[in-house]
TORLUM-751043 format. One record per residue (C-alpha): chain; x, y, z. Coordinates in steps of 0.05 Angstrom, whole numbers, plus 5000, padded with zeros to 4 digits. Example, Ala and Ser with C-alpha at 12.3 -4.5 7.8 and 13.67 -1.06 7.14 Angstrom:
<zakes>
{c = A&px = 5246&py = 4910&pz = 5156}
{c = A&px = 5273&py = 4979&pz = 5143}
</zakes>
This chain:
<zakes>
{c = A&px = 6600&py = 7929&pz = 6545}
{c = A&px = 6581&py = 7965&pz = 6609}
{c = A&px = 6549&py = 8041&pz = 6612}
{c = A&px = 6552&py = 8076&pz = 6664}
{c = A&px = 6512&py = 8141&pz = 6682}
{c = A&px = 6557&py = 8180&pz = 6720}
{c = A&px = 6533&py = 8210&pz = 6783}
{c = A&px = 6526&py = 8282&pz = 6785}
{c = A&px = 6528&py = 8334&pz = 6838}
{c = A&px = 6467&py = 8373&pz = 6868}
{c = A&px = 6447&py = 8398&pz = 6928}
{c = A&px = 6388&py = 8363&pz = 6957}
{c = A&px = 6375&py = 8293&pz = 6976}
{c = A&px = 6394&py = 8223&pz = 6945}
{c = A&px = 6371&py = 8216&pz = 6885}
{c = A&px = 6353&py = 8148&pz = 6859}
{c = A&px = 6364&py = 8111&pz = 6782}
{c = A&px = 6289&py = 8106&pz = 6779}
{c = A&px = 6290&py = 8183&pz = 6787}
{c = A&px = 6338&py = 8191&pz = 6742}
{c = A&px = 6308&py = 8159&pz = 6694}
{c = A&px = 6245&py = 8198&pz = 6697}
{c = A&px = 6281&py = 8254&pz = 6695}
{c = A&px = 6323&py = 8230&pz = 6628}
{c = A&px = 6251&py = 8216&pz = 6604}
{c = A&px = 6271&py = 8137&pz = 6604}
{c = A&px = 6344&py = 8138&pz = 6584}
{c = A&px = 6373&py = 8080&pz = 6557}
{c = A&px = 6301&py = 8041&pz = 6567}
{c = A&px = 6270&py = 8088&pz = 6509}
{c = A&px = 6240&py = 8044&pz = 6452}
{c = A&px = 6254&py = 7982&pz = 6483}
{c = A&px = 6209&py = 7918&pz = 6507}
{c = A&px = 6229&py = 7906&pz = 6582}
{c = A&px = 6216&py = 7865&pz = 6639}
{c = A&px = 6218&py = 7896&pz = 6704}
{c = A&px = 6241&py = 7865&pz = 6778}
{c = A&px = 6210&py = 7910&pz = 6825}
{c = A&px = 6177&py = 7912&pz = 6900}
{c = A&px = 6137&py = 7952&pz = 6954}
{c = A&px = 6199&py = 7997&pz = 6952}
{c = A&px = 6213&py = 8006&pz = 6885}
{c = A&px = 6196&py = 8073&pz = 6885}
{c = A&px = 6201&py = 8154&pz = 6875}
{c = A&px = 6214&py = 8198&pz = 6933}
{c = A&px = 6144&py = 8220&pz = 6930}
{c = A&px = 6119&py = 8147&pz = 6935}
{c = A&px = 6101&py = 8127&pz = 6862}
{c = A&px = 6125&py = 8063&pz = 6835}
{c = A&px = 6167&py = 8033&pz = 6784}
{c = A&px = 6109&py = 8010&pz = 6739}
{c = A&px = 6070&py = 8072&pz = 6732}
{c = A&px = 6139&py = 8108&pz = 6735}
{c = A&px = 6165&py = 8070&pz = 6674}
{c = A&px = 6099&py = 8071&pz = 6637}
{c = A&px = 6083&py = 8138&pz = 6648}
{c = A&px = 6149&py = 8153&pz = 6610}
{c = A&px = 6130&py = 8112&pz = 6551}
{c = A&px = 6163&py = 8058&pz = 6566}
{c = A&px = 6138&py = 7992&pz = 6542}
{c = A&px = 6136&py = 7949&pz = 6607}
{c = A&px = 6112&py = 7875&pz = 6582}
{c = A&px = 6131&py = 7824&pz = 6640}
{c = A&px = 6133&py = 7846&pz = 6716}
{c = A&px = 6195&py = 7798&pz = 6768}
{c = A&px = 6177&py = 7798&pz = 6838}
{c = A&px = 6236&py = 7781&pz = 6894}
{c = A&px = 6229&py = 7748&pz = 6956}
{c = A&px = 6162&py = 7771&pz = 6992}
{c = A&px = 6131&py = 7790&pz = 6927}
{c = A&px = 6116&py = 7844&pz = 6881}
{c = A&px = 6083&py = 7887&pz = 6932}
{c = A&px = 6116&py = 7858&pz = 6986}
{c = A&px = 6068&py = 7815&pz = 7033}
{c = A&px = 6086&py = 7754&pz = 7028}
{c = A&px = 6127&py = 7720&pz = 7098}
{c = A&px = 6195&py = 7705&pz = 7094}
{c = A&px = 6203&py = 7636&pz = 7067}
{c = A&px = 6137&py = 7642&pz = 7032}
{c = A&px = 6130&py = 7610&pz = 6964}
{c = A&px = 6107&py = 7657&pz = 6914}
{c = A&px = 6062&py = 7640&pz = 6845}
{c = A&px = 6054&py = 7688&pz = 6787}
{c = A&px = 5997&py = 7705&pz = 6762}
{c = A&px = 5972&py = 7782&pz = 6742}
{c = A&px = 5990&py = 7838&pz = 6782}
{c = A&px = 5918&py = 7865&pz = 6790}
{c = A&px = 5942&py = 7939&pz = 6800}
{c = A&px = 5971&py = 7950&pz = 6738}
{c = A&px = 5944&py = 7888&pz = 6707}
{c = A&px = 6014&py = 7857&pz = 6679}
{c = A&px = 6036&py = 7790&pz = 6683}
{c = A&px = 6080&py = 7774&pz = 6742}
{c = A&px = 6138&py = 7721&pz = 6745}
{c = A&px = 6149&py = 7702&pz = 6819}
{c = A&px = 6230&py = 7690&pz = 6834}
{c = A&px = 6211&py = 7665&pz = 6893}
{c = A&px = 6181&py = 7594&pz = 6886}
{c = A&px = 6182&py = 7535&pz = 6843}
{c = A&px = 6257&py = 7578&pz = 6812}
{c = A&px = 6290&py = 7634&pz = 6827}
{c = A&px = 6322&py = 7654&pz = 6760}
{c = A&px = 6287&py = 7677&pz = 6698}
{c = A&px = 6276&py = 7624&pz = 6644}
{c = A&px = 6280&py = 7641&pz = 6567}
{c = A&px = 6210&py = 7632&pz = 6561}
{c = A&px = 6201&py = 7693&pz = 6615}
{c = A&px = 6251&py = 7735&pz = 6575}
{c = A&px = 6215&py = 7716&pz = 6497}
{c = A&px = 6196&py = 7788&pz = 6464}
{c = A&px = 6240&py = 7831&pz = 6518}
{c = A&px = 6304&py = 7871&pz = 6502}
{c = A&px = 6314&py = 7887&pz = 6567}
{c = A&px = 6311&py = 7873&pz = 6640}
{c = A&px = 6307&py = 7923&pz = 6683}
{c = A&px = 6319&py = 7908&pz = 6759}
{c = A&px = 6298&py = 7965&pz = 6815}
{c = A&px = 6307&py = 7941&pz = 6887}
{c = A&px = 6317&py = 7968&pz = 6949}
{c = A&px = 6370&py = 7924&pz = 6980}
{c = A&px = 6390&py = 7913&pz = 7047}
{c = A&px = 6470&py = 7907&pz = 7038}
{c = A&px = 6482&py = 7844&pz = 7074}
{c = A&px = 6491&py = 7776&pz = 7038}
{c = A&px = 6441&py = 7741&pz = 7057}
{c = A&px = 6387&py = 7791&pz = 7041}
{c = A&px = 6355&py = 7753&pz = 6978}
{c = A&px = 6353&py = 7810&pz = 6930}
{c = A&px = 6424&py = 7820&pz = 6912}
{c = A&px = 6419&py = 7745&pz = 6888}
{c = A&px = 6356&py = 7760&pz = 6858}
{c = A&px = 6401&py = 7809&pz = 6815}
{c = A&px = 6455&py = 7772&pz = 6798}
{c = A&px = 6408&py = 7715&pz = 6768}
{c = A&px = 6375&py = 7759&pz = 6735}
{c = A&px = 6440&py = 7786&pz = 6709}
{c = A&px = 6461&py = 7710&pz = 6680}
{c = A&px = 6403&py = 7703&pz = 6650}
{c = A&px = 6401&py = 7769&pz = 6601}
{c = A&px = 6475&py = 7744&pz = 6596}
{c = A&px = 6440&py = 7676&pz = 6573}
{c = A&px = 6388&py = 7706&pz = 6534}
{c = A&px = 6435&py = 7758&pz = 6498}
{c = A&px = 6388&py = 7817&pz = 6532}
{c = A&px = 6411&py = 7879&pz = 6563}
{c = A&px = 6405&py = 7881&pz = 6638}
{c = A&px = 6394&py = 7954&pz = 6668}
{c = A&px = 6394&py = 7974&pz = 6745}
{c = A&px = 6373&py = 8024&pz = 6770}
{c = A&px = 6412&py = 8042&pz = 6831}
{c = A&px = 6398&py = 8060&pz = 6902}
{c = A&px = 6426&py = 8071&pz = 6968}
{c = A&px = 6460&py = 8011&pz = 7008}
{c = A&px = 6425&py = 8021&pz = 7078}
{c = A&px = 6487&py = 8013&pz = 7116}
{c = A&px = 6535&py = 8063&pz = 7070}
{c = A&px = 6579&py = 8038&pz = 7023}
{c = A&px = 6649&py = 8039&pz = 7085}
{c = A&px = 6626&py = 7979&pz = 7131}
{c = A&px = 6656&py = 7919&pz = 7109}
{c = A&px = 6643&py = 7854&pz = 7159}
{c = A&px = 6632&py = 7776&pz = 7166}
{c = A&px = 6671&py = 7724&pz = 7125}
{c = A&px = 6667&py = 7700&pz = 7058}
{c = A&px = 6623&py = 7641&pz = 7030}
{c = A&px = 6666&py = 7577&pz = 7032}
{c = A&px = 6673&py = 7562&pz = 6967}
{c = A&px = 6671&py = 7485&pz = 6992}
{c = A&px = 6600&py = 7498&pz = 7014}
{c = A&px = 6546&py = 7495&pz = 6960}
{c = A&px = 6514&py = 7568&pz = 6937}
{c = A&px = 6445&py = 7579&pz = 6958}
{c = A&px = 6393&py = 7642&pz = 6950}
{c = A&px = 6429&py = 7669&pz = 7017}
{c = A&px = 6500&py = 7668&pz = 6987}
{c = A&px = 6507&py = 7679&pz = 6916}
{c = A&px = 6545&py = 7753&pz = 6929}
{c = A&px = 6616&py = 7744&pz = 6932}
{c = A&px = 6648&py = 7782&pz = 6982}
{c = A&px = 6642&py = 7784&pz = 7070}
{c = A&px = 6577&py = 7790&pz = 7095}
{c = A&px = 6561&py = 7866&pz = 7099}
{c = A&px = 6595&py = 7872&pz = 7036}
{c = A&px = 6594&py = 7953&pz = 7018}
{c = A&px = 6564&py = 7957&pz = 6953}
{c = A&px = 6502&py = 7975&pz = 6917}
{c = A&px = 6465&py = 7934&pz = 6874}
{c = A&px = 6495&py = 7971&pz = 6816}
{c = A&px = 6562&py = 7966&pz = 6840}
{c = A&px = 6554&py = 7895&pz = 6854}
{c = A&px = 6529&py = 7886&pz = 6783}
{c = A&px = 6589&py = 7910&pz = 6742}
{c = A&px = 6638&py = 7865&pz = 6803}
{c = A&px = 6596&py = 7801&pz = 6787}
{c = A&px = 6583&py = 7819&pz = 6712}
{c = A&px = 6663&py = 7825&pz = 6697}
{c = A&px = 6672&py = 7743&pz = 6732}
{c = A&px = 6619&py = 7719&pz = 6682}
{c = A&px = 6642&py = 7672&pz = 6620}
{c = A&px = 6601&py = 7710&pz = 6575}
{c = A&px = 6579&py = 7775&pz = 6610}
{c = A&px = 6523&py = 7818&pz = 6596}
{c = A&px = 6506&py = 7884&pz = 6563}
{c = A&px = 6494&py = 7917&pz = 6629}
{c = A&px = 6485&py = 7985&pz = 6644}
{c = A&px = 6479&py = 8017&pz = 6714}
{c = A&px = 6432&py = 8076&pz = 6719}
{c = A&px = 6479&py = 8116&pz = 6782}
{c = A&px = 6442&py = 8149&pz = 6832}
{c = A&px = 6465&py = 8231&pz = 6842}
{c = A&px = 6490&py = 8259&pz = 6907}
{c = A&px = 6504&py = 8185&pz = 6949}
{c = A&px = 6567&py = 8175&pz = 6977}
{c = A&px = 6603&py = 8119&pz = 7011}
{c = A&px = 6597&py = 8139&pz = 7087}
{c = A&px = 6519&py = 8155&pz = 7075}
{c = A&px = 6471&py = 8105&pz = 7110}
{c = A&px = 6398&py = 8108&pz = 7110}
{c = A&px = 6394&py = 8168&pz = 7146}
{c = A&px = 6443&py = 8213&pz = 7118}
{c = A&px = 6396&py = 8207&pz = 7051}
{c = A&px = 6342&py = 8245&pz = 7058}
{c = A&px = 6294&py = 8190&pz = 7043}
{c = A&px = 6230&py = 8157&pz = 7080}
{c = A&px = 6246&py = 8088&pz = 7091}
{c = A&px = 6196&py = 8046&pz = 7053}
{c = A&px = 6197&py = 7966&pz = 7082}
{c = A&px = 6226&py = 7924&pz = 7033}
{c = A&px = 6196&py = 7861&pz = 7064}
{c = A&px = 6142&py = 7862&pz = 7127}
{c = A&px = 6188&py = 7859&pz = 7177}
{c = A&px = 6237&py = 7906&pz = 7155}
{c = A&px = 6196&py = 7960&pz = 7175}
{c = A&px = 6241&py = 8024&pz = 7200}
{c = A&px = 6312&py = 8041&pz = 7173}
{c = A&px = 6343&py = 8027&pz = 7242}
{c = A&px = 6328&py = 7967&pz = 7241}
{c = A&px = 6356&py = 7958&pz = 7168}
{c = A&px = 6423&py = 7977&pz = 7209}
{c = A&px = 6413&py = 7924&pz = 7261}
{c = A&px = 6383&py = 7870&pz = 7215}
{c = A&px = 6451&py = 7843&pz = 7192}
{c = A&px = 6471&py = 7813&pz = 7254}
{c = A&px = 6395&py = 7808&pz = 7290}
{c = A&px = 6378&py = 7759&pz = 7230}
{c = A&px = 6426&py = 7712&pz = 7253}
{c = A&px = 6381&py = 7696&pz = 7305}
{c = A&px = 6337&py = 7668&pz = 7259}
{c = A&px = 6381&py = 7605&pz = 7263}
{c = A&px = 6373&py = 7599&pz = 7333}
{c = A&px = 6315&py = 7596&pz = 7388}
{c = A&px = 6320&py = 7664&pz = 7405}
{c = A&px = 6270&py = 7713&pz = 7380}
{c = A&px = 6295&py = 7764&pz = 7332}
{c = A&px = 6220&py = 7805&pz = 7352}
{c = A&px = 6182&py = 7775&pz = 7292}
{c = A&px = 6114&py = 7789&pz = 7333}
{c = A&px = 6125&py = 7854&pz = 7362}
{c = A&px = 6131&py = 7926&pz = 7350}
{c = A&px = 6207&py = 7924&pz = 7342}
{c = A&px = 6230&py = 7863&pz = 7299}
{c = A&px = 6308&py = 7863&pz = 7288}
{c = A&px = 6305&py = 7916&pz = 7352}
{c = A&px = 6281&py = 7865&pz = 7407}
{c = A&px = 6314&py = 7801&pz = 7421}
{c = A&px = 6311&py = 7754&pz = 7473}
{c = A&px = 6279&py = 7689&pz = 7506}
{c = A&px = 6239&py = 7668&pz = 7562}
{c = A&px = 6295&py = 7634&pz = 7593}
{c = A&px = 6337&py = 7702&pz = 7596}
{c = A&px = 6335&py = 7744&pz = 7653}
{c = A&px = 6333&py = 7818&pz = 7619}
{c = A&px = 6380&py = 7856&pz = 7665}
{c = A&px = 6428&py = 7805&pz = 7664}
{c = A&px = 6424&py = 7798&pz = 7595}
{c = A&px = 6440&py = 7873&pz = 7580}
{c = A&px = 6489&py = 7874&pz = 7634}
{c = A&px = 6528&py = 7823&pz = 7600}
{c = A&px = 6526&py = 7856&pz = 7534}
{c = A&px = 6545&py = 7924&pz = 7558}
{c = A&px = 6615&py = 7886&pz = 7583}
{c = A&px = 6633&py = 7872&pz = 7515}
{c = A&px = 6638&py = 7945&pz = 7498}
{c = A&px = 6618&py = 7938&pz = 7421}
{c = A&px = 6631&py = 8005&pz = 7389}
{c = A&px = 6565&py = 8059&pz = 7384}
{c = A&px = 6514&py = 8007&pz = 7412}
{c = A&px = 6479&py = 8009&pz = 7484}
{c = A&px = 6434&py = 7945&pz = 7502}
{c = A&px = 6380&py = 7961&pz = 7554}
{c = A&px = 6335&py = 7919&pz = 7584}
{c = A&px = 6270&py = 7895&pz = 7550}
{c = A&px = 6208&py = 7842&pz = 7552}
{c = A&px = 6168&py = 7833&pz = 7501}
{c = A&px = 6109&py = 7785&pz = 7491}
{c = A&px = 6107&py = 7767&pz = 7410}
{c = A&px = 6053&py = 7755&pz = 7382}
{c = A&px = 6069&py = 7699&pz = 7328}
{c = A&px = 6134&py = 7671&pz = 7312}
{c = A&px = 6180&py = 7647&pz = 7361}
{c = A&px = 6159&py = 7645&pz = 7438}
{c = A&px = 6085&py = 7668&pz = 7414}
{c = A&px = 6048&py = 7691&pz = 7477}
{c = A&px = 6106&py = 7679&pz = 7516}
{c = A&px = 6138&py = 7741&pz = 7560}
{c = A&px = 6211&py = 7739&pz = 7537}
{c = A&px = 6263&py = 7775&pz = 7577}
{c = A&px = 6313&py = 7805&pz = 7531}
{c = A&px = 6349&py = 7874&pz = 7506}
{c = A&px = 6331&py = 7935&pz = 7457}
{c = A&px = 6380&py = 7943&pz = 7404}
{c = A&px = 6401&py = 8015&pz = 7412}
{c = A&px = 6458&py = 8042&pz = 7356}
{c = A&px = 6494&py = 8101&pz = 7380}
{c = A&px = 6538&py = 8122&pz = 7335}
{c = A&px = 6525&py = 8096&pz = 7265}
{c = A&px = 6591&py = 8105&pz = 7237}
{c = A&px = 6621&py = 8062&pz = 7290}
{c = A&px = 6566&py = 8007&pz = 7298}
{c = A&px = 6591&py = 7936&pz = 7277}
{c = A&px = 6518&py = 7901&pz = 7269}
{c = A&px = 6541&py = 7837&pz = 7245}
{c = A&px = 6601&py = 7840&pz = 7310}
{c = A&px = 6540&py = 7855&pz = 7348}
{c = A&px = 6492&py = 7800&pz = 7324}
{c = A&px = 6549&py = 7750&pz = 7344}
{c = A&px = 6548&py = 7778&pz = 7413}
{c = A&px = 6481&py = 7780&pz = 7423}
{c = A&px = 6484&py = 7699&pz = 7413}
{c = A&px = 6550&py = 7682&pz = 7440}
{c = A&px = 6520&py = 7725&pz = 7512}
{c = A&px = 6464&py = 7688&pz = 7500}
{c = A&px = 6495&py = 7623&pz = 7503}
{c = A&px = 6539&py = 7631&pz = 7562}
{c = A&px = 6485&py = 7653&pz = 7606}
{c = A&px = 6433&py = 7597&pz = 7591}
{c = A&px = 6480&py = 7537&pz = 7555}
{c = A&px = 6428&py = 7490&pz = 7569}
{c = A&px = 6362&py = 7528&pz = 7535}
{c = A&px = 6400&py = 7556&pz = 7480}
{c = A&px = 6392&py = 7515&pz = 7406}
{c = A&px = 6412&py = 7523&pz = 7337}
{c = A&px = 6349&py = 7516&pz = 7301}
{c = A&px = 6354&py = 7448&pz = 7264}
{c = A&px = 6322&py = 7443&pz = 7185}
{c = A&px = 6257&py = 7415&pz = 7177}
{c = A&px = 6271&py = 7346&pz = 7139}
{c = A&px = 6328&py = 7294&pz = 7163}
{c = A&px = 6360&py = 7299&pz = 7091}
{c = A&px = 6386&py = 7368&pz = 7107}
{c = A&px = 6406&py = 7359&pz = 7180}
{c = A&px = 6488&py = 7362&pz = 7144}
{c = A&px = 6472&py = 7429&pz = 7148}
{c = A&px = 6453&py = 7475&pz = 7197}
{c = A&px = 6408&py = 7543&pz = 7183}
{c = A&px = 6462&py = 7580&pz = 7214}
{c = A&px = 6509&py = 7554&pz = 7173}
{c = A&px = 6470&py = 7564&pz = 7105}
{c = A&px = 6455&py = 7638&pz = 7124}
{c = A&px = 6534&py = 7650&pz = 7144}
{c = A&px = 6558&py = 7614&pz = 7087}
{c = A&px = 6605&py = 7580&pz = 7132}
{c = A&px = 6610&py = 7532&pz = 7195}
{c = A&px = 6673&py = 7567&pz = 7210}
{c = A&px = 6639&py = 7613&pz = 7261}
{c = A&px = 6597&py = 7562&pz = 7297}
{c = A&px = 6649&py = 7524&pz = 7312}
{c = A&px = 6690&py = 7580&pz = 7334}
{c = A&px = 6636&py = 7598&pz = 7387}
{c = A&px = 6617&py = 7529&pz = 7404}
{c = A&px = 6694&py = 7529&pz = 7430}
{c = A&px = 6685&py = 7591&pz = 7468}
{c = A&px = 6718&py = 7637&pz = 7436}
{c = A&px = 6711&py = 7713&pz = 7442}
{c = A&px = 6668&py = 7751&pz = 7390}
{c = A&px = 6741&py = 7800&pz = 7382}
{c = A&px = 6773&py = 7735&pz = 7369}
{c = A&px = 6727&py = 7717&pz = 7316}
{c = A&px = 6726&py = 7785&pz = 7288}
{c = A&px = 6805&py = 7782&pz = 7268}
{c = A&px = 6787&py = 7712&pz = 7219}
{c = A&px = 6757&py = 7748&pz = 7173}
{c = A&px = 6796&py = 7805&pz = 7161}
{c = A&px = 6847&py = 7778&pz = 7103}
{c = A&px = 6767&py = 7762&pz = 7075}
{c = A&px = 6763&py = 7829&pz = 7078}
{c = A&px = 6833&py = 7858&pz = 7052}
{c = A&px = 6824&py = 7828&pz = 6992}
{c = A&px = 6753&py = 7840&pz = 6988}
{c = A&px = 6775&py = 7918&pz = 6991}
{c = A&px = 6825&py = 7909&pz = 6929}
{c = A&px = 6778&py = 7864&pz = 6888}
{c = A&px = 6719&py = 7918&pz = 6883}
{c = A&px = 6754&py = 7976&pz = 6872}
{c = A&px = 6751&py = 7981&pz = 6804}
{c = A&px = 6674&py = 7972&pz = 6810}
{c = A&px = 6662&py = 8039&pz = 6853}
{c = A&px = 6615&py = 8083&pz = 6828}
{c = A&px = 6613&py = 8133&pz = 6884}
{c = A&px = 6663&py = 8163&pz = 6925}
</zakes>
């Protein structure tokens, strides 16, 4: 059985489930034992958190989750996480991020309910929305209510890009949403799409946020933008990040080490000007590329000057920022074929499969560039992906 807390109309700025909740004086969560999946932005407008949010409502909280990056959001990308005791509110914390990713029945004993309140990013490959939907098969598992409480997809709920996960291709922490890429849902949404595929689905209930709607991005909200991991730090580059992460994969820097990560990119084998030159020909709709160097600090190319381009969206309704990632590297490539690399894994055993690969959730679109072909050409492979993306979650909308 799934509830749904209708959004309702008003006439300020977004308002979140965790708001919502306060408001409703803890809702659905009232008398209940719950766990809570939380981070740095799990918050109220006016910058309190989940935690003291839920407790100050009465709420008892017995068990705190924490994503990728942590519950408070420090930890590096990558970085294993341990639990331990959150030493601000002084509950236990489960770490999703580490030795497991998924909640075990031990971590669910005593609970009734878990409640998951995360600031997503959008795209698939942004850990959190699998976070959610392991979380959701395991109060399925554990016959426990799971309750989200919803918030704004950074890129609006319109933009739909990138191909979907071949299914021949095993699932991994990147790739457990269904869908393309930039996919177009919340993590409520997404929750009642995945919940209604499972054998045995859960009790879930989706607390809606009030006034969102689907061509809102970050900053048609209303909202500060709090980072949801430490490089995530601004919300324009939260509308960049789903095609500048791809670079990750590769030996260009993404600006992990600067002022500007998922804003800068670039090399020291790339000659700026020419760079942005060459980017400006492909004419990518409401994006200008101008000229940049940048010297990171750690990461990729640390110390190293690094000629390269600033990421400048024009026109956020027309941006493409996954189209754009892929141009950024394709460019890349065909001005400096002989220093450009896909970034190879760590350990031999996993050399079958490349990072770029694992983050796409296909080879498909390596091999289409390693053959030359155009970005535009690329573009039209996924878009029966994408027709039938737009019929499968319609029933799941919660917002117009």
């Amino acid at each position: 059985m799934i509830a749904l807390l209708a959004p309702l109309l008003a006439a300020s700025s977004v308002q979140v489930g965790l708001e919502r909740l306060e408001a409703e004086k803890g809702g659905p969560l009232r008398g209940l034992r719950v766990g809570l999946v939380a981070h740095a932005a799990s918050v109220t407008a006016d910058g309190r958190h989940a935690i003291d949010v839920l407790r100050a409502s009465g709420i008892d909280v017995r068990r705190l989750f924490g994503p990728e990056h942590g519950l408070r959001s420090r930890a590096a990308a990558g970085e294993k996480l341990l639990g331990g005791i959150d030493p601000e509110s002084g509950l236990p914390v489960v770490s999703l991020y580490g030795e497991r990713t998924k909640p075990d029945p031990n971590d669910l004993r005593d609970l009734d309910a878990l409640v998951v309140d995360l600031q997503d990013a959008g795209v698939r490959f942004y850990t959190y929305v699998s976070t959610m939907i392991l979380c959701l098969q395991a109060a399925a598992e554990a016959g426990i209510e799971l309750i989200v409480l919803d918030r704004p997809n950074p890129l609006g709920g319109e933009r739909l890009e990138g191909p979907a996960r071949d299914p021949a291709l095993p699932p991994s922490l990147v790739s457990l949403a269904p869908g393309p890429l930039v996919h177009g849902l919340t993590l409520g949404e997404m929750a009642r799409l995945v919940n209604g595929g499972l054998p045995r689905p859960a009790r879930l209930t989706v607390v809606a946020m009030r006034r969102w709607r689907r061509p809102m991005t970050w900053a048609d909200t209303g909202r500060r933008w709090i980072p949801t991991s430490p490089n995530l730090r601004t919300a324009e580059a939260a509308v960049a990040y789903p095609g500048v992460c791809l670079l990750e994969a590769t030996n260009l820097s993404e600006g992990r080490g600067t002022t500007r990560p998922f804003e800068w990119v670039g090399a020291p084998w790339l000659d700026a000007h020419a760079y942005a030159a060459a980017l400006e020909a492909e004419r990518l709709p409401g994006v200008a590329f101008r000229p940049a160097r940048f010297r990171p600090t750690f990461h990729k190319w640390a110390g190293r000057l690094c000629g390269g381009v600033q990421i400048h969206v024009t026109e956020r309704a027309r941006f493409q920022p996954f189209l754009t990632g892929l141009a950024v590297i394709a460019v890349a490539r065909r001005l400096a074929p002989r220093a450009f690399r896909w970034r190879r894994p760590p350990y031999e055993f996993e050399r079958r499969r490349l990072p770029i690969d694992i983050l796409l959730g296909t080879d498909r679109i390596r091999k289409a560039l390693a053959r030359g072909e155009s970005v535009k050409t690329i573009e039209r492979s996924w878009q029966r992906d994408l027709a039938r993306w737009k019929r499968r979650r319609a029933a799941c909308l919660a917002y117009r």
